[in-house]
C-alpha positions in Angstrom: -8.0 -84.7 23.3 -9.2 -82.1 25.5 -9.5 -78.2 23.9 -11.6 -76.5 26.4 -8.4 -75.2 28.8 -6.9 -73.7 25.4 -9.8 -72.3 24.4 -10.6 -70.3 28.0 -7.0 -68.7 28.1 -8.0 -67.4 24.6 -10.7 -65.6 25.7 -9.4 -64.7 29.0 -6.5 -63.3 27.2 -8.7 -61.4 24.6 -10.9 -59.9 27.2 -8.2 -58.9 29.5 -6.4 -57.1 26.2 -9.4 -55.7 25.6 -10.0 -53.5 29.0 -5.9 -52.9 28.9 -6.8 -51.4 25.5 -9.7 -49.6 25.9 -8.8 -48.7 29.0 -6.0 -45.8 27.7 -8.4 -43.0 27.9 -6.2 -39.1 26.9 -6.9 -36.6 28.8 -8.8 -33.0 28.0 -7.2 -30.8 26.2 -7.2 -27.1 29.0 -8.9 -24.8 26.7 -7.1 -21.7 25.5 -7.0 -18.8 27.6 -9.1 -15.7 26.4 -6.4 -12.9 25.8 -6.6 -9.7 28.4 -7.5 -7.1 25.2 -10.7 -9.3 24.4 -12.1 -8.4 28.5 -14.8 -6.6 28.8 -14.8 -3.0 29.5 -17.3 -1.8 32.4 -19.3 0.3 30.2 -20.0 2.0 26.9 -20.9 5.3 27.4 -20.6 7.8 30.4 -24.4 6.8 31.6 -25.0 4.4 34.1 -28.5 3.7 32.7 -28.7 -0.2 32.3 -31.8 0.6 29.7 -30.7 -1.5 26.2 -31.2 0.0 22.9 -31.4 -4.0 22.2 -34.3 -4.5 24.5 -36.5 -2.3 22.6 -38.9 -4.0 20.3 -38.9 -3.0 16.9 -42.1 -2.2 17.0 -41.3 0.5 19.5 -37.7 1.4 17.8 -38.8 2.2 14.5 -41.7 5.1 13.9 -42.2 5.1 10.7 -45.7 2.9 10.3 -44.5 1.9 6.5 -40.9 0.6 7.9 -43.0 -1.5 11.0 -45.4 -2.9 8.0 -42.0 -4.2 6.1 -40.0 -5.7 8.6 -43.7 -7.5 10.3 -44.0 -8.7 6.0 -40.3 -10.1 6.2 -40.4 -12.0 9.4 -43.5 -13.8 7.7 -42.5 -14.8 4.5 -38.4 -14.5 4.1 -37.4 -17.8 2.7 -34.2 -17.7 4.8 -36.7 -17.1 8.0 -38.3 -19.9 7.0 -35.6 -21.8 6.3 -33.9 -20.9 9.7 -37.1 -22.3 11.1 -37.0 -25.5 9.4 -32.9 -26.3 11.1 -34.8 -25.9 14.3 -36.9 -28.8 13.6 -34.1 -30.8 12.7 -31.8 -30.1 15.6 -35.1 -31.0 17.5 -35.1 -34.3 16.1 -31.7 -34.7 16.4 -31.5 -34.3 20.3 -34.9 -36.7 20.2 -32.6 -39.2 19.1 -29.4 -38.8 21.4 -32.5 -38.9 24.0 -33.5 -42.3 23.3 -30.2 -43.8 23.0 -30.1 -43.3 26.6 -33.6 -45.5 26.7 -33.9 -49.2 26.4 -35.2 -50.7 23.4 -37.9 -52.9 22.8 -38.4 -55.1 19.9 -40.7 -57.8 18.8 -38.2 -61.0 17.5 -38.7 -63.7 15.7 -35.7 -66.2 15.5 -35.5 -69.6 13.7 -31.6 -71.4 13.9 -30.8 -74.3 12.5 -26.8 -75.4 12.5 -24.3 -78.0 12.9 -22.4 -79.0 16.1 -19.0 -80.5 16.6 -19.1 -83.0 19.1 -15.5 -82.8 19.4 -15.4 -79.8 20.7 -18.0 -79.9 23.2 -17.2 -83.3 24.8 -13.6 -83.0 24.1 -13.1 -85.9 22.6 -13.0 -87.5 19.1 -15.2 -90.8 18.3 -15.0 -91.3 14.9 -17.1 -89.6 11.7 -20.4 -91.2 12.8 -20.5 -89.0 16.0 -18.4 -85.7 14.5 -21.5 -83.7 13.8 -24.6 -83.1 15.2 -27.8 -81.3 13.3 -29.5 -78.7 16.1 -32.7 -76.5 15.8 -34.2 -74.2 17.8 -36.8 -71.3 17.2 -37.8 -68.4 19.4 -40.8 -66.0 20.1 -41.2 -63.0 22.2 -40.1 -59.6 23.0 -36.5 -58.3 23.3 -34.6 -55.4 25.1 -31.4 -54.0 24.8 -30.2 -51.5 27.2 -26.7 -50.0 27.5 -25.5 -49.1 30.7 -24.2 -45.6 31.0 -21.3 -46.1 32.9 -19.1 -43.2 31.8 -21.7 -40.6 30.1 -20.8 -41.3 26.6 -24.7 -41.1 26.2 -25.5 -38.7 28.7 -22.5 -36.1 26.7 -24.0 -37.0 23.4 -27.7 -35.7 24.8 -25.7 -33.1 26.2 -24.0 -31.7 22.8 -27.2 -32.5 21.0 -29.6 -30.4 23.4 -27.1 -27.3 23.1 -27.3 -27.3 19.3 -31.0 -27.4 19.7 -30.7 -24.4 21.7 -28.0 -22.9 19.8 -30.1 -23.4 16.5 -32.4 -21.3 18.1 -30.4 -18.6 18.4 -29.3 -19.0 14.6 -32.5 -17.7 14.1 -32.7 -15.1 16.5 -29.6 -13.8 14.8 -31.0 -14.2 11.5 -34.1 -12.0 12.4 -32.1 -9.5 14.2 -30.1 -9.4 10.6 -32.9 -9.5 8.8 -35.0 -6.2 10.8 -31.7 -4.5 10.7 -31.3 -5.1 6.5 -35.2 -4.2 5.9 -34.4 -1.1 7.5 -31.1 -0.4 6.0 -32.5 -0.9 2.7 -35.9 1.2 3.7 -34.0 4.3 4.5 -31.5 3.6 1.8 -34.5 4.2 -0.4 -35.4 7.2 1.6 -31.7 8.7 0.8 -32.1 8.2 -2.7 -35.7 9.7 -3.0 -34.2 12.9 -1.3 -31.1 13.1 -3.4 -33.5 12.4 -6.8 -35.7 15.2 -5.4 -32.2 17.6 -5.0 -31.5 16.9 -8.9 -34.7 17.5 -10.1 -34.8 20.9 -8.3 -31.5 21.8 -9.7 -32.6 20.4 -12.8 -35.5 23.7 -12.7 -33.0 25.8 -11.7 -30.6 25.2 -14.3 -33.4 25.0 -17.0 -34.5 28.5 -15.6 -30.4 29.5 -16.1 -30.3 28.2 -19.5 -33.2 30.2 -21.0 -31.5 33.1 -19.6 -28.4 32.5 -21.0 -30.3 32.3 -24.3 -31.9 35.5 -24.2 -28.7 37.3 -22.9 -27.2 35.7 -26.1 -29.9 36.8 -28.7 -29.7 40.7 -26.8 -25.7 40.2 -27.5 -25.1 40.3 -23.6 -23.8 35.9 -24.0 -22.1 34.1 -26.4 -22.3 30.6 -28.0 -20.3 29.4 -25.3 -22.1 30.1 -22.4 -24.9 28.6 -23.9 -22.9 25.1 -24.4 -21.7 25.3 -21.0 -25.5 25.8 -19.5 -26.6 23.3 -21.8 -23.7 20.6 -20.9 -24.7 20.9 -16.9 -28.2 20.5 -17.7 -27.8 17.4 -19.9 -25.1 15.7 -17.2 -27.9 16.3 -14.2 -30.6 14.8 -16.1 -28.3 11.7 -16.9 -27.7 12.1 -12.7 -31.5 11.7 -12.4 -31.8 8.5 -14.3 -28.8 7.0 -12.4 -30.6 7.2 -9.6 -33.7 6.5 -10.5 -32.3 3.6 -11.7 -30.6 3.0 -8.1 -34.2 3.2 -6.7 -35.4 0.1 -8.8 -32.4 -1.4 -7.8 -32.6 -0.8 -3.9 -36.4 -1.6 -4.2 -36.1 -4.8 -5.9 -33.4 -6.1 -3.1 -36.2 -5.0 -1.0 -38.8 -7.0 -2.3 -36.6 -10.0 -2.3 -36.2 -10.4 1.5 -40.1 -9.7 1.7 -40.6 -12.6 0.1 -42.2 -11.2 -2.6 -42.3 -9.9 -6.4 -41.1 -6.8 -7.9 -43.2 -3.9 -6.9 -43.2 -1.0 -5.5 -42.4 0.2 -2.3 -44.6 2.4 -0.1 -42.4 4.7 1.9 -42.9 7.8 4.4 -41.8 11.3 4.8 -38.9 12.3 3.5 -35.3 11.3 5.3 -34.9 14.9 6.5 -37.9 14.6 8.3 -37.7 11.5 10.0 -37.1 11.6 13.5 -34.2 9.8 15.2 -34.7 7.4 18.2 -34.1 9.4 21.4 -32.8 6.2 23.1 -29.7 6.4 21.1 -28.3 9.0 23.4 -28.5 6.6 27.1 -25.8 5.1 28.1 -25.1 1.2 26.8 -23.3 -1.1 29.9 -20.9 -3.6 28.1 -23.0 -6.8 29.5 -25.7 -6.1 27.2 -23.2 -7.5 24.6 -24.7 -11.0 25.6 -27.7 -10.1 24.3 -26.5 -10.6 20.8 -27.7 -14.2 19.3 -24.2 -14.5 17.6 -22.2 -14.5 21.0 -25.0 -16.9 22.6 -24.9 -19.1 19.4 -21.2 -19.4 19.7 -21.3 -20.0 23.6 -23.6 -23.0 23.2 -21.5 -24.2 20.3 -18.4 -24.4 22.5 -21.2 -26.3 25.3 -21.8 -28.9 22.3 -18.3 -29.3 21.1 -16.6 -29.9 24.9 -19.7 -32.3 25.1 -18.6 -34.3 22.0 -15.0 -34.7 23.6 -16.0 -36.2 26.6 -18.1 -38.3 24.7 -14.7 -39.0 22.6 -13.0 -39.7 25.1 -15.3 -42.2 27.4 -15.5 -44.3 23.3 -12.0 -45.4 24.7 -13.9 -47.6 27.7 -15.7 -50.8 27.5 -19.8 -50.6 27.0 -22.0 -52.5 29.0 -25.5 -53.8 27.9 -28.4 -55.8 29.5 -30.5 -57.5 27.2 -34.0 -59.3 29.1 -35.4 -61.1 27.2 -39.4 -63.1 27.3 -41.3 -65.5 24.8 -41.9 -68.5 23.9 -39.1 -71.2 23.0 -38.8 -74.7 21.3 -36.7 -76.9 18.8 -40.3 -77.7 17.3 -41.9 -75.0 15.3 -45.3 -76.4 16.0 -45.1 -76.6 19.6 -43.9 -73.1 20.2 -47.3 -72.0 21.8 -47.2 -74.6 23.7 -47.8 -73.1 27.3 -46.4 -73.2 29.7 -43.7 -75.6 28.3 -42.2 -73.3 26.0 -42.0 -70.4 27.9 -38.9 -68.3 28.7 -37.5 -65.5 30.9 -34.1 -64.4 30.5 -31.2 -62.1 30.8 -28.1 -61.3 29.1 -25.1 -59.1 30.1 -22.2 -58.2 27.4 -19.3 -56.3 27.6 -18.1 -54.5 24.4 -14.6 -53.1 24.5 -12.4 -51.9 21.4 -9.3 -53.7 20.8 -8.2 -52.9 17.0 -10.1 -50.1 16.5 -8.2 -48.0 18.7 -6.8 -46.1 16.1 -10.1 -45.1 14.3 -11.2 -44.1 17.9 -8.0 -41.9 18.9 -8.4 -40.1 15.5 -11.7 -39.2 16.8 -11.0 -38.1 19.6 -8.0 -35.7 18.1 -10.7 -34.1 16.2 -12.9 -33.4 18.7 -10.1 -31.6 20.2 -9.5 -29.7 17.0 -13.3 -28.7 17.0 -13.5 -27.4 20.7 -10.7 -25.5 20.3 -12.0 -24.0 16.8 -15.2 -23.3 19.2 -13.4 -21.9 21.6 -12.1 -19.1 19.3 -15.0 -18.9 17.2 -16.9 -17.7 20.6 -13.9 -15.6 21.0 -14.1 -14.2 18.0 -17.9 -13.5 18.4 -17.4 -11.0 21.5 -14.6 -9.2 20.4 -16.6 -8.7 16.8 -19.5 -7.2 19.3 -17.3 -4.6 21.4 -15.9 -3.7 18.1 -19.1 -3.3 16.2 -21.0 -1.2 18.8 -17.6 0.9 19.9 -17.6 2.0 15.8 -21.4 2.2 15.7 -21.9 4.6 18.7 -18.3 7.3 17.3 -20.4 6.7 14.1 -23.8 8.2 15.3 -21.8 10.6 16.9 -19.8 11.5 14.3 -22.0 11.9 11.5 -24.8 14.2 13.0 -22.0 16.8 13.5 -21.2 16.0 9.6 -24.9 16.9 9.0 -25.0 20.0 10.7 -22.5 21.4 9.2 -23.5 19.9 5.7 -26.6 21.3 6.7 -24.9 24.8 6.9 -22.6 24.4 4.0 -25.8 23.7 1.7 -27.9 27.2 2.6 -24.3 28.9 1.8 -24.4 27.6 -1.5 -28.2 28.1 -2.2 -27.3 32.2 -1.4 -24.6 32.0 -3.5 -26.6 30.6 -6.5 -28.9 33.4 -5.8 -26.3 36.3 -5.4 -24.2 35.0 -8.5 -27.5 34.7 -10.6 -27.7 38.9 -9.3 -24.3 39.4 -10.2 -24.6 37.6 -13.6 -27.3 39.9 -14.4 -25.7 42.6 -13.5 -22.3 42.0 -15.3 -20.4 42.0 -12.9 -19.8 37.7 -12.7 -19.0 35.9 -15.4 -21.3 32.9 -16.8 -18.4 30.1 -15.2 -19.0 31.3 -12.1 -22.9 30.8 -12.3 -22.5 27.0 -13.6 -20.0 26.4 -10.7 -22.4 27.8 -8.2 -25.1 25.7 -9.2 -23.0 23.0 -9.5 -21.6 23.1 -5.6 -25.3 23.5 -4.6 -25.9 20.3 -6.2 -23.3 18.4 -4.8 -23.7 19.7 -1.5 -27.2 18.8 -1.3 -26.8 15.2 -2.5 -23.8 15.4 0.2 -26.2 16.4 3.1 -28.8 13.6 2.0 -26.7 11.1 1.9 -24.7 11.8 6.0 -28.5 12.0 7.0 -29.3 8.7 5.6 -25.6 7.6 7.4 -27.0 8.6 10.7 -30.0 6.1 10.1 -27.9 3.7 8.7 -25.8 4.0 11.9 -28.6 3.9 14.5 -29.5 0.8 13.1 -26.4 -1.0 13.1 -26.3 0.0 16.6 -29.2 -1.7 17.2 -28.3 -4.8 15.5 -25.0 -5.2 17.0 -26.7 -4.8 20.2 -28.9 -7.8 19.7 -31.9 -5.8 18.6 -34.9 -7.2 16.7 -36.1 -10.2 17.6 -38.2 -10.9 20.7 
């Protein structure tokens, strides 16, 4: 009974299901379209100077020699830095290996086969139990390559996707230095706020002192009562708590410090005091709106959205058959001891396969569908990165603005006070003011001076966001 014409429309009909299946390949998804308020604007600014603040090393940017020492101690030995560094390596390795999928392979084989034959079905016809079954070995020897032909760049769009996350892990790190210059400094002039707002209370802390031993002696001459004693002594003892509060703040700040140097508690060696620190005259040219794509962030999330529309063409060519070549060379015999037997047991070969999903169809549309989720979730995460950018250095720049006019007038406000410390301390003595109106002067001249320390430490504070939102810090 013959089986063999049965047996060819079986595969015939599996292989031709197979490309009819596989062969159902969806479409790309258009990408959303980038809403008109997220555009561009031609410019920041009213100068058409295309000089960056984010250009400028932060060597250069930053002129205090104690901040440069900081941030150069950071970029060394911040364990996130080094981290960061470390996902590098493994992207590397990861777009190494979508490289060589696209490469043959090469093995050394070593194949021994022993099995049973059915007569029956090779001859067609059924002789009885004697001839049923037939014992068979073989062994094999040699070298072996498989190679899978590329037809629809399901390969080529995995090296693809894989090369931009290398790339795109390298801006990750760029982003996390330009974070990590602009937080050194925050927390540097932080410091510097705090030492000039501990050096306003311990002033006032003199003055008062100086008012309180007055206030004594006015009350032992019969000129002050009780009272006015408590009330000097009550400011005095709420400053000095002030003093520790801070003092306690500077610990605080320096420790946070220490941490993204990569090192122990200690203290922190700083420079002149924040009212004496110059500001970086580049602050006032004008900033072009391209210089936006400087920023690692927006770069990261543009080479994301690169890998993700990668990963859905690859997606989609999983729906098409694979091809592979496999050559084949070695040595060949159904007698293990004659196997290096030359020339009689040599062989030279090729095989061709076709590999085409028929019930996995489902698994491989579910893929695909998520690609599509994550290339849209690109797309507005690389959306979301630009608009973040024009918003950050539209805030930062009204900031800088803003808060030096705060300062000056701060600036103003605080000698008004000082005078009128002086002239109520005159008036006090001379009776014509009464003790309240002392302790509220000193009091305002406290709380304006901590008030003008703290909008000049804004203004740095601002300048460097600026700086980091233009893409400022690392090289």
């Amino acid at each position: 009974m013959s089986i063999n014409k049965p047996l060819n429309k079986y595969v015939c009909f599996f292989f031709l299901l197979s490309l009819v299946t596989s062969c159902k390949v969806f479409e790309p998804p258009k990408p959303p379209q980038l809403p008109a308020t997220a555009k561009m604007p031609l410019a920041f600014g009213n100068s058409p100077d295309s000089t960056s603040l984010g250009d400028v090393s932060w060597k250069i940017f930053f002129n205090d020699k104690h901040l440069v020492g900081l941030i150069d101690t950071a970029l060394r030995n911040n364990l996130d830095q080094l981290a960061a560094i470390q996902r590098i390596e493994m992207a590397r390795a990861n777009y190494n290996i979508a490289s060589g999928a696209m490469l043959p392979s090469l093995d050394a084989r070593f194949r021994a086969r022993s099995g049973n034959i059915y007569n029956n079905l090779l001859s067609g016809t059924i002789y009885g139990d004697r001839n049923t079954v037939t014992q068979t070995q073989n062994y094999f020897l040699g070298l072996q390559s498989t190679w899978e032909i590329d037809l629809w760049g399901r390969l080529k769009n995995r090296k693809k996707a894989a090369y931009a996350r290398f790339i795109a892990s390298e801006k990750g790190q760029h982003l996390l230095t330009t974070t990590l210059v602009a937080e050194v400094a925050r927390l540097y002039y932080e410091l510097l706020g705090l030492d000039n707002e501990l050096e306003a209370i311990v002033n006032n802390i003199e003055l008062q002192e100086t008012a309180l031993e007055i206030i004594k002696i006015q009350k032992i001459g019969g000129r002050a009562t009780e009272l006015a004693v408590q009330q000097f002594h009550a400011q005095l003892l709420r400053t000095q708590s002030l003093g520790f509060e801070k003092r306690q703040r500077i610990v605080e700040v320096e420790n946070q410090l220490n941490l993204l140097l990569g090192r122990y508690p200690q203290p922190i060696a700083r420079g002149e005091s924040i009212l004496r620190q110059h500001l970086p005259v580049i602050v006032d040219a004008g900033v072009p709106s391209d210089l936006l794509l400087r920023r690692p962030d927006i770069q990261q999330a543009e080479l994301e959205l690169i890998a993700a529309k990668a990963d859905l063409e690859a997606a989609r060519a999983a729906f098409l058959p694979s091809f592979t070549i496999t050559p084949y060379a070695g040595a060949h015999t159904r007698n293990l001891p004659s196997i290096f037997n030359t020339p009689e047991s040599l062989v030279l070969g090729l095989l061709g396969g076709i590999t085409a999903p028929i019930f996995q169809n489902r698994v491989i549309r579910s893929e695909f569908n998520r690609n599509v989720a994550l290339n849209k979730e690109a797309f507005y995460s690389y959306q979301k990165s630009i608009l973040t950018g024009y918003q950050e250095v539209v805030t930062n720049l009204q900031r800088v603005e803003n808060y030096k006019k705060a300062y000056a007038l701060r600036e103003e406000e605080a000698e008004v006070l000082i005078n009128a410390v002086s002239t109520s301390n005159d008036l006090f003595m001379a009776g014509y003011a009464s003790y309240l109106e002392v302790i509220t002067a000193q009091g305002s001249v406290l709380d304006a001076e901590l008030s003008k320390a703290n909008t000049r430490k804004e203004i740095f504070l601002a300048i460097v966001d600026l700086y980091r939102a233009l893409g400022g810090g690392w090289e």
